[in-house]
N, CA, C and O atoms as a DFTB+ gen file, in Angstrom:
592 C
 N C O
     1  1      -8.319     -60.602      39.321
     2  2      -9.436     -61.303      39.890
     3  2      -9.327     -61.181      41.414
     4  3      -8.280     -61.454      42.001
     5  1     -10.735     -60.650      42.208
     6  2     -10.521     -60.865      43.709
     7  2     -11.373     -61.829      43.732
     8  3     -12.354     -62.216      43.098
     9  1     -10.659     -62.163      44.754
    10  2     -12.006     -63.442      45.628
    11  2     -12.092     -62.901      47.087
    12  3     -11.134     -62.445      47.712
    13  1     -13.541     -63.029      47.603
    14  2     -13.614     -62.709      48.791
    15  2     -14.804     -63.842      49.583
    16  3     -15.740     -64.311      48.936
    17  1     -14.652     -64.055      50.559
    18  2     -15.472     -64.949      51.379
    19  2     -16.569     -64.285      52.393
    20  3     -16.496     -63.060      52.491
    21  1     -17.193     -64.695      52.868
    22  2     -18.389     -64.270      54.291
    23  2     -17.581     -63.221      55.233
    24  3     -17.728     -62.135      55.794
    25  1     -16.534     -64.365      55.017
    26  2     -15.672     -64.096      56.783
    27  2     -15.006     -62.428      56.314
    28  3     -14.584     -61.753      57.253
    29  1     -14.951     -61.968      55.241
    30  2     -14.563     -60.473      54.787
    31  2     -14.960     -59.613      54.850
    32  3     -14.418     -58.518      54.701
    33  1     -16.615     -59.988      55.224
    34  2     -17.777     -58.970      54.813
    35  2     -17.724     -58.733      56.506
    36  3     -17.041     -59.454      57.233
    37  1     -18.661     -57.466      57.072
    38  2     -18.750     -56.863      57.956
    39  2     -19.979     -58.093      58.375
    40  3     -20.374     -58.960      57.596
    41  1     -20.426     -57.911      59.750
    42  2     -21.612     -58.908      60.391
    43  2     -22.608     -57.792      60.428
    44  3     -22.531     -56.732      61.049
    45  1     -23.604     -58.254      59.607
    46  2     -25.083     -57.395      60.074
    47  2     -26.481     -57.991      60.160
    48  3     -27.649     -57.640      59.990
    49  1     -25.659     -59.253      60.571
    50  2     -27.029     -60.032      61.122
    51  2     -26.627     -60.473      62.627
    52  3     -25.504     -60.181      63.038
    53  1     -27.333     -61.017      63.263
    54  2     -27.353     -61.520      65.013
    55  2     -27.007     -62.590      64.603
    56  3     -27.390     -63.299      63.673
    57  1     -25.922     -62.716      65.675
    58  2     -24.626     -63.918      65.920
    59  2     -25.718     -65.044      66.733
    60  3     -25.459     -66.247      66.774
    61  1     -26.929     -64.467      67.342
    62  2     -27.260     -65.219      68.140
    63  2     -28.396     -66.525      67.607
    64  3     -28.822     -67.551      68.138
    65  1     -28.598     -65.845      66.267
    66  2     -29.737     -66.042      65.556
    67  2     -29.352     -67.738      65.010
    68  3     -28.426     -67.771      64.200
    69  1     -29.801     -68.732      65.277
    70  2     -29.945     -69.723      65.229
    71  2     -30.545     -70.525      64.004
    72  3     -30.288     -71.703      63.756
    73  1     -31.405     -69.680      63.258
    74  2     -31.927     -70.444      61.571
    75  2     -30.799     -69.799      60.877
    76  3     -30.493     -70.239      59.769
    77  1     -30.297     -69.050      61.261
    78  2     -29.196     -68.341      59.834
    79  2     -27.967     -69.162      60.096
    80  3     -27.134     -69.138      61.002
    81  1     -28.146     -70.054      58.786
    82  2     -26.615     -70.947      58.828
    83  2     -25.666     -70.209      58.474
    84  3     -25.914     -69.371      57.607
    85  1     -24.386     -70.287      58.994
    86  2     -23.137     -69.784      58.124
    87  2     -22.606     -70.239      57.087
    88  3     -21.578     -70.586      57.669
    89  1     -22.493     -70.422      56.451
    90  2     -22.161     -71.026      55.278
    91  2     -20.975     -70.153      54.605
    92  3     -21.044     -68.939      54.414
    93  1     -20.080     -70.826      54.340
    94  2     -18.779     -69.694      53.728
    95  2     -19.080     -69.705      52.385
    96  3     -19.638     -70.693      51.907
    97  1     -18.704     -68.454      51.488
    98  2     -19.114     -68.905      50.003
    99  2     -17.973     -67.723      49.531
   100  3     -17.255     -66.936      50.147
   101  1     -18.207     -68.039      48.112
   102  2     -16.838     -67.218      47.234
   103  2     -17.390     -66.390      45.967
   104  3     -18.085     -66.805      45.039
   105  1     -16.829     -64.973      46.220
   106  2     -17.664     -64.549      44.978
   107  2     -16.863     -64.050      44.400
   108  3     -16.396     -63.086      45.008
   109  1     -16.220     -64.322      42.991
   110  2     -15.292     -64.119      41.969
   111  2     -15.865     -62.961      41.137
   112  3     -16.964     -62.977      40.581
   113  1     -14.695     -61.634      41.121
   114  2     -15.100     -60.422      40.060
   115  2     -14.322     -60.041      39.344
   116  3     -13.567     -59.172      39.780
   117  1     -14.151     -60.492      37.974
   118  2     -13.449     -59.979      37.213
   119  2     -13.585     -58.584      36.432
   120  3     -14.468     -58.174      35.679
   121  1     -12.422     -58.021      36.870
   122  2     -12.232     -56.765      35.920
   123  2     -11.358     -57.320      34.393
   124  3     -10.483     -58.167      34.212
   125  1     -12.069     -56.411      33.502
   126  2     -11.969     -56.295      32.374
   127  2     -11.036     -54.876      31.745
   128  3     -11.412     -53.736      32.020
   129  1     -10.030     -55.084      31.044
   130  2      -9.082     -53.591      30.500
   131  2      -9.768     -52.766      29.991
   132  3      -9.543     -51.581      30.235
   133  1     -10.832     -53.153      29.113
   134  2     -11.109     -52.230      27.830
   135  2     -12.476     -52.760      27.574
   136  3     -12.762     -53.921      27.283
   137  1     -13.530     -51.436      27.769
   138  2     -15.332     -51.700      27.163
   139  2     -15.063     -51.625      25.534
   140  3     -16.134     -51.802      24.953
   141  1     -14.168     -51.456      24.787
   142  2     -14.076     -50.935      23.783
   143  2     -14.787     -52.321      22.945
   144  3     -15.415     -52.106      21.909
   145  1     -14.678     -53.335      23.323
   146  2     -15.067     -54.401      22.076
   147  2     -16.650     -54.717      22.275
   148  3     -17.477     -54.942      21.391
   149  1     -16.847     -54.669      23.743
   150  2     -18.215     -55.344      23.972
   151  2     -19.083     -53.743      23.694
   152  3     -20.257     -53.700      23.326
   153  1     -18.371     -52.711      23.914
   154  2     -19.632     -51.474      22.462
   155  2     -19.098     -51.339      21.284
   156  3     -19.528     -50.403      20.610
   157  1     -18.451     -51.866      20.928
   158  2     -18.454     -51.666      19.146
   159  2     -19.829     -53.320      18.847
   160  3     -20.825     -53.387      18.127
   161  1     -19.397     -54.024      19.486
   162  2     -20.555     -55.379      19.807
   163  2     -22.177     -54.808      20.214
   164  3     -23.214     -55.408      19.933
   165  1     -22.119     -54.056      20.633
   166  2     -23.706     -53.340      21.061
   167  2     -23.819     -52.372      19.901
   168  3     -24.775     -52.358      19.126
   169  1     -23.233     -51.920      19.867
   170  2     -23.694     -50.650      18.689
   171  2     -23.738     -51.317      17.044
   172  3     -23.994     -50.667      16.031
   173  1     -23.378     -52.947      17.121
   174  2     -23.367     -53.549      16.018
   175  2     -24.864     -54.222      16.182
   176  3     -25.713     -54.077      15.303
   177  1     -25.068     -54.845      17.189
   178  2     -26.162     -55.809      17.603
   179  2     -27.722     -54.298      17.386
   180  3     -28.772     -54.509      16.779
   181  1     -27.368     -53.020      18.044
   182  2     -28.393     -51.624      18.194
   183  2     -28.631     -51.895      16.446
   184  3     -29.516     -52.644      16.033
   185  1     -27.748     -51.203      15.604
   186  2     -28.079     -50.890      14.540
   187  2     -28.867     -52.004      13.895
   188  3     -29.962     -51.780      13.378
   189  1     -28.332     -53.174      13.921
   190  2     -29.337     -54.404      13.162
   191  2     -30.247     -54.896      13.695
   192  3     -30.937     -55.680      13.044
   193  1     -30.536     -54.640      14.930
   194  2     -32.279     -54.408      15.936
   195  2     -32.717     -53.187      14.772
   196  3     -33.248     -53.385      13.679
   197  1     -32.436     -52.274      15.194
   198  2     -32.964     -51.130      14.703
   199  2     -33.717     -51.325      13.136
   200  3     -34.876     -51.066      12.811
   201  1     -32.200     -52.071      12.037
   202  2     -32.791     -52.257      10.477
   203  2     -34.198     -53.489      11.078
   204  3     -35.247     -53.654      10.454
   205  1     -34.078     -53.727      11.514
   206  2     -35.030     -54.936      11.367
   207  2     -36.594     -54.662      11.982
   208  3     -37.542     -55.319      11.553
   209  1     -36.801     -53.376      13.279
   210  2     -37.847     -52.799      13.495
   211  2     -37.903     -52.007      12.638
   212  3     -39.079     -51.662      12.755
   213  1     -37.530     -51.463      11.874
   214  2     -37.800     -50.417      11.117
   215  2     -39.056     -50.455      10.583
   216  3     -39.668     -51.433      10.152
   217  1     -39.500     -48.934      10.668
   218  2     -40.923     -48.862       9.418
   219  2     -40.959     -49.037       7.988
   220  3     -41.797     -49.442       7.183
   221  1     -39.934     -48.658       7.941
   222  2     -39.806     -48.839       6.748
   223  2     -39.188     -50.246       5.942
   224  3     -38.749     -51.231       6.536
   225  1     -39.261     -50.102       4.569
   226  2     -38.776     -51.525       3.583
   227  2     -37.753     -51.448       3.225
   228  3     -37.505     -50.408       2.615
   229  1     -36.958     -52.155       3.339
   230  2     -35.046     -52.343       3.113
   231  2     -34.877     -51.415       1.714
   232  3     -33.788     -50.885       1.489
   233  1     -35.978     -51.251       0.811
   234  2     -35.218     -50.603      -0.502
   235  2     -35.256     -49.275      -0.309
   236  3     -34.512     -48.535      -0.953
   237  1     -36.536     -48.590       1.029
   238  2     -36.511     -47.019       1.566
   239  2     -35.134     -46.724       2.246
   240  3     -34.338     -45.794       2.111
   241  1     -35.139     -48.191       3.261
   242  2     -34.144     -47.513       4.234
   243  2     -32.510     -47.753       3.431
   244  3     -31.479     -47.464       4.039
   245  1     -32.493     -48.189       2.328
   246  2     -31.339     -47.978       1.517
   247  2     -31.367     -47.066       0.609
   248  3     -30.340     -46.895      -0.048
   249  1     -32.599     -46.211       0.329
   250  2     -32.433     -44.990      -0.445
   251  2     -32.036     -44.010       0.848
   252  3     -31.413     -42.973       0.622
   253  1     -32.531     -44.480       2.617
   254  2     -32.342     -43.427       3.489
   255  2     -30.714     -43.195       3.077
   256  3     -30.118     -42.240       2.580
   257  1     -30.292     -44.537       3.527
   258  2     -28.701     -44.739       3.550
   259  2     -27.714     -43.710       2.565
   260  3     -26.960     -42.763       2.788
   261  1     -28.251     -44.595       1.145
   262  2     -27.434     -43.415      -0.180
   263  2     -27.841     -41.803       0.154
   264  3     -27.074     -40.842       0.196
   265  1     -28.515     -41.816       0.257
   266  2     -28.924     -40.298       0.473
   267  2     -28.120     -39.556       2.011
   268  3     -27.782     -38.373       1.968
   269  1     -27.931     -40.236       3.053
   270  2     -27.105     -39.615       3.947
   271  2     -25.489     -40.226       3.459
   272  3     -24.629     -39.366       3.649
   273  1     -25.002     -41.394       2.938
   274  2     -24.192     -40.872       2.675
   275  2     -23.798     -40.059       1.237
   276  3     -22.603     -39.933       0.970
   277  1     -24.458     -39.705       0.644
   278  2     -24.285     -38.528      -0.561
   279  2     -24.044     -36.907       0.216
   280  3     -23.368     -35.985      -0.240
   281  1     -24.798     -36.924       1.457
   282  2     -24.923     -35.675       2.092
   283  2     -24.133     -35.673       2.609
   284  3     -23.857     -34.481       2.747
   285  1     -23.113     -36.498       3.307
   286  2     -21.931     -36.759       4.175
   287  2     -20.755     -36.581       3.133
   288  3     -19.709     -35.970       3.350
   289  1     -21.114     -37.224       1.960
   290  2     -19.945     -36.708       0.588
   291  2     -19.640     -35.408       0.445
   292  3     -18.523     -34.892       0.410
   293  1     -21.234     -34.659       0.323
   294  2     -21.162     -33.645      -0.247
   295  2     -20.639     -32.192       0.949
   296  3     -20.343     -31.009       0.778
   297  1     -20.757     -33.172       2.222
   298  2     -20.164     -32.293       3.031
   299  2     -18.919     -32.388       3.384
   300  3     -18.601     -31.341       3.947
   301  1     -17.806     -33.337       3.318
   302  2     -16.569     -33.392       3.383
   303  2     -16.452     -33.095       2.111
   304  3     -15.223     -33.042       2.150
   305  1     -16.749     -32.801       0.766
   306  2     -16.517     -31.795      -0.089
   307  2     -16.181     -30.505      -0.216
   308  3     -15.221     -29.894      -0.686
   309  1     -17.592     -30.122       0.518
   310  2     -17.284     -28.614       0.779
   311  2     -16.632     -28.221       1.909
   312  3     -16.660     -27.024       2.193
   313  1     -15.957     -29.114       2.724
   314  2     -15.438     -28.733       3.911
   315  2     -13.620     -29.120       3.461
   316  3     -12.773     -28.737       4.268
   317  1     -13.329     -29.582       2.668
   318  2     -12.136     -30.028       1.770
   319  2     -11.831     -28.819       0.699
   320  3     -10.734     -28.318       0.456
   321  1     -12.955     -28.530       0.195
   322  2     -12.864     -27.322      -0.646
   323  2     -12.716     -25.932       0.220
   324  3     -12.006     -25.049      -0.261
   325  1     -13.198     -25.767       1.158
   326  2     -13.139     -24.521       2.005
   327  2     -11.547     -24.752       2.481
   328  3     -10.661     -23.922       2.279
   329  1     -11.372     -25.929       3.092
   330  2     -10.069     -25.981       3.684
   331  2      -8.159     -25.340       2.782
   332  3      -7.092     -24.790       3.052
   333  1      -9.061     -26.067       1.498
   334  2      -8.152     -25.767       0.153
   335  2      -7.866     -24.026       0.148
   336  3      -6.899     -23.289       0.343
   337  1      -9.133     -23.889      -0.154
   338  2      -9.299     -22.322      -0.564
   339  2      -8.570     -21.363       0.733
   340  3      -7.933     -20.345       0.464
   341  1      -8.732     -21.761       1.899
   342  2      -7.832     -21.630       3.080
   343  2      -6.432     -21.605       2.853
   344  3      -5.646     -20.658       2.898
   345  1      -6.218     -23.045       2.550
   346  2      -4.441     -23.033       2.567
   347  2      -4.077     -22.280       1.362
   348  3      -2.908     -21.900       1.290
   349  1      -5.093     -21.927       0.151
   350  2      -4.465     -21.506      -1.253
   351  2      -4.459     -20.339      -1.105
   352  3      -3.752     -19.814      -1.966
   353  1      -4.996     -19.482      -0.282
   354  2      -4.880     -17.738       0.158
   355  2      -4.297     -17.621       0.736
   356  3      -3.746     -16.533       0.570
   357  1      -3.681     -18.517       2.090
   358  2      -2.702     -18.224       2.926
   359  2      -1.286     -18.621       2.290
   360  3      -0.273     -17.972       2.550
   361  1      -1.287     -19.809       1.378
   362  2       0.120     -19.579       1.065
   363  2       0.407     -18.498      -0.273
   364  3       1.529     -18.162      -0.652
   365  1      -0.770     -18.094      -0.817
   366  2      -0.998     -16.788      -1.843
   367  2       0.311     -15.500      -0.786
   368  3       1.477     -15.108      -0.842
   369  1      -0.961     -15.326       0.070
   370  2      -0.508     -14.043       0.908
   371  2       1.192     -14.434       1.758
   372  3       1.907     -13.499       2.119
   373  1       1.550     -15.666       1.933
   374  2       2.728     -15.513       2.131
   375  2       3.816     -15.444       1.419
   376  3       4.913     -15.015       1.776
   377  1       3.380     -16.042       0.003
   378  2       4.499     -16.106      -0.884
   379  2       4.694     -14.424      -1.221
   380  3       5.785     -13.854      -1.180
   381  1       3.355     -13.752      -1.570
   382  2       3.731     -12.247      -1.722
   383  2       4.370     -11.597      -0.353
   384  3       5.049     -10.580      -0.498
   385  1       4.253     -11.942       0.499
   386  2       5.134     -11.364       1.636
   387  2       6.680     -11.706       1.144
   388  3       7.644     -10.969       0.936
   389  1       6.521     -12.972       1.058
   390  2       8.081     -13.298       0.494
   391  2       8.816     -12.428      -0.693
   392  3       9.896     -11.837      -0.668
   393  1       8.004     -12.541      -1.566
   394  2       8.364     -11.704      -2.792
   395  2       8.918     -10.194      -2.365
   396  3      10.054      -9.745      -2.514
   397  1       7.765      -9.566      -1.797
   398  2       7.962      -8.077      -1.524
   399  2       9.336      -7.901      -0.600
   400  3       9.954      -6.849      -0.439
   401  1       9.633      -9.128      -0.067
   402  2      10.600      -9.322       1.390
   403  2      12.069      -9.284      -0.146
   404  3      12.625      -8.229      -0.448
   405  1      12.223      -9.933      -0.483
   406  2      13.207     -10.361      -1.772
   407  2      13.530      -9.135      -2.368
   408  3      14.648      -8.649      -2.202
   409  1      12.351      -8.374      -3.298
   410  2      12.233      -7.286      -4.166
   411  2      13.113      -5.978      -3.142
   412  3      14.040      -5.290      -3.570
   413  1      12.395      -5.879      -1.436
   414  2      13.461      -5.329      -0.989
   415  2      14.981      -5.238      -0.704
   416  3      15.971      -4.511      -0.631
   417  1      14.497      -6.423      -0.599
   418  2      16.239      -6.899      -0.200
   419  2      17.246      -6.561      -1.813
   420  3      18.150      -5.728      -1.877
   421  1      16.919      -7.182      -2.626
   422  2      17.388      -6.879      -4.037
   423  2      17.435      -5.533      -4.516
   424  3      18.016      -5.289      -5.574
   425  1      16.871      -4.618      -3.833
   426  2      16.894      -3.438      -4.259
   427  2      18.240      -2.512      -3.271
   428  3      19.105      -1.689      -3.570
   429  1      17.905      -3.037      -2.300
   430  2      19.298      -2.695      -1.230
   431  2      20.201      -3.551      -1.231
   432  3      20.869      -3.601      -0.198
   433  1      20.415      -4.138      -1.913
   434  2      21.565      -4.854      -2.601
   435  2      22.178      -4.179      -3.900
   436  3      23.394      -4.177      -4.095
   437  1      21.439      -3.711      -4.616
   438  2      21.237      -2.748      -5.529
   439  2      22.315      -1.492      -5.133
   440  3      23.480      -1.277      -5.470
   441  1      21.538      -0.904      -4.417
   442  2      21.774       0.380      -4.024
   443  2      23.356       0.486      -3.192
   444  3      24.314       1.257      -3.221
   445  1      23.098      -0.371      -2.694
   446  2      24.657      -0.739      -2.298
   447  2      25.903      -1.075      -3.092
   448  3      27.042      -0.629      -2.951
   449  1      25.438      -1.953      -3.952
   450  2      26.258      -2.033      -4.906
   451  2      26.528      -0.572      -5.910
   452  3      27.600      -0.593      -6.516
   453  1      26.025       0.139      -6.032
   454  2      26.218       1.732      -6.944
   455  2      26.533       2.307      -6.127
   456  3      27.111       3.217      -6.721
   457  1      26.661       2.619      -4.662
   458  2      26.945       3.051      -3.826
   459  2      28.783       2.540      -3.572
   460  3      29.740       3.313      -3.629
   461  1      28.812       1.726      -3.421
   462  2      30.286       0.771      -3.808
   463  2      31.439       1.387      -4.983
   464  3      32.562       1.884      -4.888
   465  1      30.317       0.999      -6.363
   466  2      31.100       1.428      -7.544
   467  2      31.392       3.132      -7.945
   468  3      32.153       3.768      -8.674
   469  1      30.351       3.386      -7.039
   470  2      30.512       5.092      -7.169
   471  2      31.995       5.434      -6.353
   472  3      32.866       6.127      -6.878
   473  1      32.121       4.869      -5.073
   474  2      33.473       5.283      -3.760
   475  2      34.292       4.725      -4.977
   476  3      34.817       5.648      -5.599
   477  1      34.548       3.514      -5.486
   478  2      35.393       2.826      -6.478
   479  2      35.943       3.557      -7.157
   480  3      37.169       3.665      -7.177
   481  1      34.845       4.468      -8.129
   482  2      35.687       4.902      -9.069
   483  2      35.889       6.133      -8.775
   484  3      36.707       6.795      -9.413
   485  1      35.130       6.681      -7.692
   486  2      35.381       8.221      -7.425
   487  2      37.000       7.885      -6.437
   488  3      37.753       8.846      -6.277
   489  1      37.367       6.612      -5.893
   490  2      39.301       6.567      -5.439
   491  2      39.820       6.386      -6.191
   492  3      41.002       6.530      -5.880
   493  1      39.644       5.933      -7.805
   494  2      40.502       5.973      -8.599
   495  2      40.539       7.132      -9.703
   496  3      41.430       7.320     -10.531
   497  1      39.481       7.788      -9.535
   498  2      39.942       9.076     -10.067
   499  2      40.801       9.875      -8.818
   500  3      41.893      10.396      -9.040
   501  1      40.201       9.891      -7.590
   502  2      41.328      10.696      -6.728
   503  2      42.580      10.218      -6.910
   504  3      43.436      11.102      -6.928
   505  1      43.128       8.658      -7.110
   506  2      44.272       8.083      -7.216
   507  2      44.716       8.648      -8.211
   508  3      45.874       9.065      -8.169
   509  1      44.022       8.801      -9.240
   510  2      44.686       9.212     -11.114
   511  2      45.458      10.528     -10.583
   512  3      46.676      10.703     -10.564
   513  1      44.321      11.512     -10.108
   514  2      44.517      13.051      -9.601
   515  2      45.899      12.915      -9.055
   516  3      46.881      13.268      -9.707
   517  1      45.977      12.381      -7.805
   518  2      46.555      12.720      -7.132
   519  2      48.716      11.647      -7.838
   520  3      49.864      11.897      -7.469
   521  1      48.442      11.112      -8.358
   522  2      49.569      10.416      -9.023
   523  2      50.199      11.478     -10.178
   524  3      51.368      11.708     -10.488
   525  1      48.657      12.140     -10.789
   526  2      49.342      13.227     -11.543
   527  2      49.806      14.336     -10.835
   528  3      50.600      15.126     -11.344
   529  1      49.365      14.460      -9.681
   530  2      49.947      16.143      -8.878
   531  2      51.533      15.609      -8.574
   532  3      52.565      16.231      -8.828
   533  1      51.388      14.054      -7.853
   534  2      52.858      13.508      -7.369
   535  2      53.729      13.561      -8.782
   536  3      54.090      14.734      -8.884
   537  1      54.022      13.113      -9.451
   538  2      54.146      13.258     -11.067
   539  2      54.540      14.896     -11.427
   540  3      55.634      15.109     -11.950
   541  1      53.986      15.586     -11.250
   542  2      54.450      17.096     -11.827
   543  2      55.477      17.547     -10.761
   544  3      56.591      17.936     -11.111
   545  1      55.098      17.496      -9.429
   546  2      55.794      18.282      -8.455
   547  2      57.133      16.957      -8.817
   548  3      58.033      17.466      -9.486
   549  1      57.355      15.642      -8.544
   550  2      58.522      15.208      -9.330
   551  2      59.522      15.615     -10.240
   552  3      60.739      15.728     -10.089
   553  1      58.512      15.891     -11.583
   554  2      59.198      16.627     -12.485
   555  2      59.633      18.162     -11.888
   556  3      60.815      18.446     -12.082
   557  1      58.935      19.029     -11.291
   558  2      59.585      20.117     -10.882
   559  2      60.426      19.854     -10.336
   560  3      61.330      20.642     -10.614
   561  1      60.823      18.909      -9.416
   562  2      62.135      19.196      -8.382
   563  2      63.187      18.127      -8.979
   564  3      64.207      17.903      -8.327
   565  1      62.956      17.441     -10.240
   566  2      64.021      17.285     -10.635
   567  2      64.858      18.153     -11.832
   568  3      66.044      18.236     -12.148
   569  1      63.547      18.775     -12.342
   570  2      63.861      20.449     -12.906
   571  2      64.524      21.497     -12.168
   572  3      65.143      22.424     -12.691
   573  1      64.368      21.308     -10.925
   574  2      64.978      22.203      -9.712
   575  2      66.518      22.063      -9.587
   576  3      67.395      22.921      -9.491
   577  1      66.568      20.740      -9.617
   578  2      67.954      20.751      -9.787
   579  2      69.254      20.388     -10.300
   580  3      70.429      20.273      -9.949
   581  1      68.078      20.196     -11.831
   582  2      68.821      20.483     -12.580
   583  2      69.600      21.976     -12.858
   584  3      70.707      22.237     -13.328
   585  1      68.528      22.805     -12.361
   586  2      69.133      24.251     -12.828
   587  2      70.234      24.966     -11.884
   588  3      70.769      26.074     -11.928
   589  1      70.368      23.641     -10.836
   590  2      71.120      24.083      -9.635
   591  2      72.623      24.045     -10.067
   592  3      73.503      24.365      -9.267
């Protein structure tokens, strides 16, 4: 709240002027936080001016009513249904990204793995091989000297 007096205001009348009494006076202005209540209060007070000039007879302007909101239904319907059909193709198309992402991966997991068991068993046949070459040349050189 300000308060302000005469004596605040600038002089723009003649000091000299003799019918103009001075008179001190106080003029109180309150600021307010928020228009928010006194227009939800107008736009309540507008609309029921409004039903009450109306041309029309309360049972028209309540078929107006059902009828805009049926159209207001029927449009957050189809705007709920579009939205759906939105998220149900996009998570369509990502889950197959996912899939195809998996199917690769599983396949080079795959391939790796036969790739693995192939070195595997192709060192244990070289191991077999080569245990039998160590193995004969053994037996030769203890054949060797025996004959020595």
């Amino acid at each position: 709240m300000r308060w302000r007096t005469r004596r605040d205001e600038p002089d723009w009348y003649d000091e000299d002027d003799d019918e103009y009494e001075r008179e001190p006076y106080v003029i109180i202005e309150r600021e307010q936080g928020s228009a928010i209540g006194p227009l939800l209060l107008g736009i309540a007070l507008g609309a029921g001016v409004a039903l009450l000039f109306a041309p029309q007879t309360g049972e028209e302007t309540r078929g107006g009513i059902a009828r805009s909101a049926r159209r207001a239904r029927d449009a957050a319907q189809d705007f709920v249904g579009d939205v759906s059909d939105t998220v149900a193709d996009k998570f369509n198309e990502v889950k197959s990204t996912v899939e195809e992402k998996i199917e690769a991966t599983i396949d080079a997991v795959d391939q790796r793995k036969r790739r693995v068991t192939n070195a595997y068993h192709a060192g244990r046949a070289a191991a077999r091989e080569a245990r039998g070459e160590l193995e004969q040349r053994i037996a030769e050189s203890k054949a060797a000297y025996k004959d020595i």
